[in-house]
KEKE-926835 format. One line per field, with one value per residue (C-alpha): x, z, y; residue in three letters; chain. Coordinates in steps of 0.02 Angstrom, whole numbers, m for minus. Last residue first. Layout:
% residues N
u = (X  ...) .
w = (Z  ...) .
v = (Y  ...) .
aa = (ALA  ...) .
ch = (A  ...) .
END
This chain:
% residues 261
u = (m945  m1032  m892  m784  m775  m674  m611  m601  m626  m618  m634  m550  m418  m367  m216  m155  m105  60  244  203  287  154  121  m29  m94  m100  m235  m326  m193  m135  m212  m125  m208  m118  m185  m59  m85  60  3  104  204  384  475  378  464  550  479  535  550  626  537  431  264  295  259  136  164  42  15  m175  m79  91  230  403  491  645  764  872  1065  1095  959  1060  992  908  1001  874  709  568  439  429  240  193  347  513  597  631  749  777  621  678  833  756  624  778  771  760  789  622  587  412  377  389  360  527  565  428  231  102  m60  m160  m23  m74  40  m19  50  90  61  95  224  161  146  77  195  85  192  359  252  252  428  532  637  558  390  450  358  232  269  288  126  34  91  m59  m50  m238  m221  m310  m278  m299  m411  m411  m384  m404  m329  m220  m45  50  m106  m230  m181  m149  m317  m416  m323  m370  m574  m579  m662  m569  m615  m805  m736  m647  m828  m934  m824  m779  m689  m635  m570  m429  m330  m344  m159  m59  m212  m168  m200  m374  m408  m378  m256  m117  m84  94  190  12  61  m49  m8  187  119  19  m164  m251  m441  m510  m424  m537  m728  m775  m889  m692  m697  m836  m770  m615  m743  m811  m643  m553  m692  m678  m487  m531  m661  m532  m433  m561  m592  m398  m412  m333  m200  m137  61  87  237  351  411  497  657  651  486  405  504  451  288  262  356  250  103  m3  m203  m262  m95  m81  m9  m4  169  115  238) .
w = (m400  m540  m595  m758  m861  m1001  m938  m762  m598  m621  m427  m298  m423  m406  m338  m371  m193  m136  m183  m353  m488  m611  m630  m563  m704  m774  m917  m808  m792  m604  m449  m275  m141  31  151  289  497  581  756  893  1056  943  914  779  691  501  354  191  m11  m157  m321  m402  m403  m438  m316  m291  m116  m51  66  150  338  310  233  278  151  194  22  76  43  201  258  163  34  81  2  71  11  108  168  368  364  308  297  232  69  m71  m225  m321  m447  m588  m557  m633  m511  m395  m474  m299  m142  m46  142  207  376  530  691  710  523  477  448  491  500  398  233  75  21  m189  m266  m450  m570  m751  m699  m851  m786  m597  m465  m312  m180  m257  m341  m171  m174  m5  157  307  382  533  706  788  981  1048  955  829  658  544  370  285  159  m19  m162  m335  m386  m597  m738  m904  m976  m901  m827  m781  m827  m801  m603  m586  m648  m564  m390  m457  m477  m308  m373  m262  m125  m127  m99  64  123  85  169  131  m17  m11  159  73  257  390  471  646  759  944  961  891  1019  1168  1289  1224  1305  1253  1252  1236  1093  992  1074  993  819  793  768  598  555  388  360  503  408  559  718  783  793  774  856  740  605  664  729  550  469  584  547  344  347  451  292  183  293  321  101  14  m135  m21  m71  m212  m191  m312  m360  m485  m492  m661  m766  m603  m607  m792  m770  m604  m725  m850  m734  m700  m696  m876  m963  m1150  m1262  m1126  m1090  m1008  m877) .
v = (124  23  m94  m81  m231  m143  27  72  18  m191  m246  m379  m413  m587  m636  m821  m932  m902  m947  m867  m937  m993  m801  m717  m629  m459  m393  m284  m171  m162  m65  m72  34  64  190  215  225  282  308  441  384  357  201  125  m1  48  31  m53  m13  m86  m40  m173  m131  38  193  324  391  506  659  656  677  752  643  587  493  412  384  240  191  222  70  m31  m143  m316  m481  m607  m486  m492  m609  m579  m501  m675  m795  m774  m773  m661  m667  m516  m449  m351  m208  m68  m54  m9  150  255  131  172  216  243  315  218  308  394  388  505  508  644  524  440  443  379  228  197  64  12  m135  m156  m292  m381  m527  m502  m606  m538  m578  m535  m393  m305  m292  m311  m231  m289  m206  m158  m176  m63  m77  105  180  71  21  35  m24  m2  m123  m145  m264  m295  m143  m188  m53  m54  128  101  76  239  369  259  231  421  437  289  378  545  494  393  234  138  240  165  m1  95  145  15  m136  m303  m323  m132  m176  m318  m293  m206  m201  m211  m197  m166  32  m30  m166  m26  40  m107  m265  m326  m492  m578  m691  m580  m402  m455  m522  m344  m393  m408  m374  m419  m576  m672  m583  m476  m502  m510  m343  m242  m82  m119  m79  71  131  105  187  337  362  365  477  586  569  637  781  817  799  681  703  859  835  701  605  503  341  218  354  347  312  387  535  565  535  676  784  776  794  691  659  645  618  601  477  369  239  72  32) .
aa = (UNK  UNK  UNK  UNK  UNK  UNK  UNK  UNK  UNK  UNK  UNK  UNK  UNK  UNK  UNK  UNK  UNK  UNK  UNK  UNK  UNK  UNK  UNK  UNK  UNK  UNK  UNK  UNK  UNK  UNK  UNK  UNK  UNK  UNK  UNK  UNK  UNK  UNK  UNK  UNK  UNK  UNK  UNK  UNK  UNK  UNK  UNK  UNK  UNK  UNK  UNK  UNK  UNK  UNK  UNK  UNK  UNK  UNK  UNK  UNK  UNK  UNK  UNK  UNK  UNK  UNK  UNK  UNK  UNK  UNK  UNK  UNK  UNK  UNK  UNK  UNK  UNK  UNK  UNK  UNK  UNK  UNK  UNK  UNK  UNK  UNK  UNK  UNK  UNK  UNK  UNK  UNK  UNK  UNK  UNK  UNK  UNK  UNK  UNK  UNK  UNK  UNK  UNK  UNK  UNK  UNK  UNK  UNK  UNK  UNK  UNK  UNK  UNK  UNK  UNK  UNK  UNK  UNK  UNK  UNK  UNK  UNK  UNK  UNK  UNK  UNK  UNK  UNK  UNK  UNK  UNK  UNK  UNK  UNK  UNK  UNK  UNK  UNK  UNK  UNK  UNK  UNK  UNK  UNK  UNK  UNK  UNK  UNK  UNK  UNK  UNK  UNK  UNK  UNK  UNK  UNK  UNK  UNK  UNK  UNK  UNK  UNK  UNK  UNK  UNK  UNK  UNK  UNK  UNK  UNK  UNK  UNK  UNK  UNK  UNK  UNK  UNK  UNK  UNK  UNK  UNK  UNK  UNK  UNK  UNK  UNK  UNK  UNK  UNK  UNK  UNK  UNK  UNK  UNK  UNK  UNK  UNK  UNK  UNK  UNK  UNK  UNK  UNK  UNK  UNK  UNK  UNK  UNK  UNK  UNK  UNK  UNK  UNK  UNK  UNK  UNK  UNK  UNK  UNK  UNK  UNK  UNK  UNK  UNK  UNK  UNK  UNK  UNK  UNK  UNK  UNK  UNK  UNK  UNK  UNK  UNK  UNK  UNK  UNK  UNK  UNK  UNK  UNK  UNK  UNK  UNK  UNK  UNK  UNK  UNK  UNK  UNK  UNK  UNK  UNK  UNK  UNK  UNK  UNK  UNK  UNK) .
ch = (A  A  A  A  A  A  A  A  A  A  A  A  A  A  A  A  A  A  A  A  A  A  A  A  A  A  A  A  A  A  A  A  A  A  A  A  A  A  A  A  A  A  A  A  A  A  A  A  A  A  A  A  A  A  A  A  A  A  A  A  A  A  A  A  A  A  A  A  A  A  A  A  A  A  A  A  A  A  A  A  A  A  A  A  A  A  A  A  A  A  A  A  A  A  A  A  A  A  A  A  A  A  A  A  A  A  A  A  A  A  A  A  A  A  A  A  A  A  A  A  A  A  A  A  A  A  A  A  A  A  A  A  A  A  A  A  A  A  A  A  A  A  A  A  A  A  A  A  A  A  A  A  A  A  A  A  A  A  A  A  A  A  A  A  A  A  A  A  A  A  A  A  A  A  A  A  A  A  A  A  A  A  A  A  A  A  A  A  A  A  A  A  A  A  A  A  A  A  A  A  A  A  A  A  A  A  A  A  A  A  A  A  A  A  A  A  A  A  A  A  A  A  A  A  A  A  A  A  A  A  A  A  A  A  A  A  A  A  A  A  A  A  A  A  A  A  A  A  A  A  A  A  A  A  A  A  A  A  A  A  A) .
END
């Protein structure tokens, strides 16, 4: 990661844990009003559903082949995906002034939006998300890319918090294989080996694009819904690699190229 001569968001120690651990939480980073923002937007556009674009609005595999038949189409949906492409509201999140900050301060000052998620893992049926590193699907060069997991709800192992393996960003990208939600690493880590991290509502997790990180199924009777921004230096590619199809960043936020918020 690109090292500042100053920080405009972070604190030292917030950089230093990051340069080691490849993660670390920020208590509070949204507001209960911003995050109820959040829980409305996801109705509004569920409500919709499927008068939306098809990658917009994803249901969980099980409620899909008809295994399950949830309350309601939202308590169904496993992710939203790419919103700030196609909606006001989350594009407008992008240009959240701490997010651009934190996001200068470990890879700017150029920065690109390259991908947005809203991860939401309904009651009783939610499924994992398998051990993996989101830069195995995007395959940016430099790896100047990190993640941001902003909790919607309280979060913890029950109904599928985030786990991590500290310093595994160390370790450059391991083999993955797998399809769709299923790509993940083939030599996963052990789940004891795992730093859970439970987070109140508006709590978030800034991570690299390369640590190792999974979460678990949903057991309990509350949501999990998660924010999930990734921004990346401007200057990273898609490498010839990739076992998908090239990211692009949906928008330039700050620095050369910037976009009007």
């Amino acid at each position: 990661m690109s090292q500042m001569a100053s920080l405009e968001t972070l604190t030292s120690d917030q950089s230093s844990k990051f340069e080691r651990d490849g993660f670390f939480v920020m208590e509070d980073f949204f507001s209960l009003s911003e995050v109820e923002e959040v829980r409305r937007e996801i109705t509004t556009i569920v409500d919709r559903h499927p008068d939306v674009p098809e990658e917009l609005v994803q249901i969980e595999p099980s409620v899909k082949r008809g295994d399950i038949t949830p309350p309601s189409v939202e308590l169904g949906v496993r992710k939203l995906f790419r919103m700030a492409k196609h909606n006001d509201h989350f594009r407008s999140i992008a240009f959240n002034p701490k997010m651009v900050g934190v996001a200068k301060d470990l890879v700017g000052p150029n920065i690109t939006l390259f991908q947005t998620m809203l991860l939401m893992k309904p009651p009783h049926f939610g499924g994992s998300k398998v051990w993996h590193q989101d830069n195995a699907y995007f395959r940016l060069a430099p790896k100047e890319i990190i993640g941001f997991w902003i909790a919607c709800d309280d979060t913890d192992p029950e109904n599928g918090c985030m786990h991590v393996i500290p310093g595994s960003h160390f370790h450059g990208l391991a083999e993955h294989g797998g399809v769709q939600d299923d790509y993940g690493l083939l030599e996963p880590p052990s789940v004891k080996d795992a730093v859970a991290c439970p987070m109140k509502a508006g709590t978030a997790l800034v991570f690299h694009g390369e640590i190792y990180h999974y979460t678990p199924e949903n057991t309990s009777d509350q949501r999990r819904r998660a924010l999930q921004y990734h921004y990346a230096n401007s200057i990273c590619r898609s490498t010839k690699d990739s076992p998908f199809d090239p990211f692009t960043g949906e928008i330039v936020v700050a620095g050369d190229g910037a976009e009007r918020q």
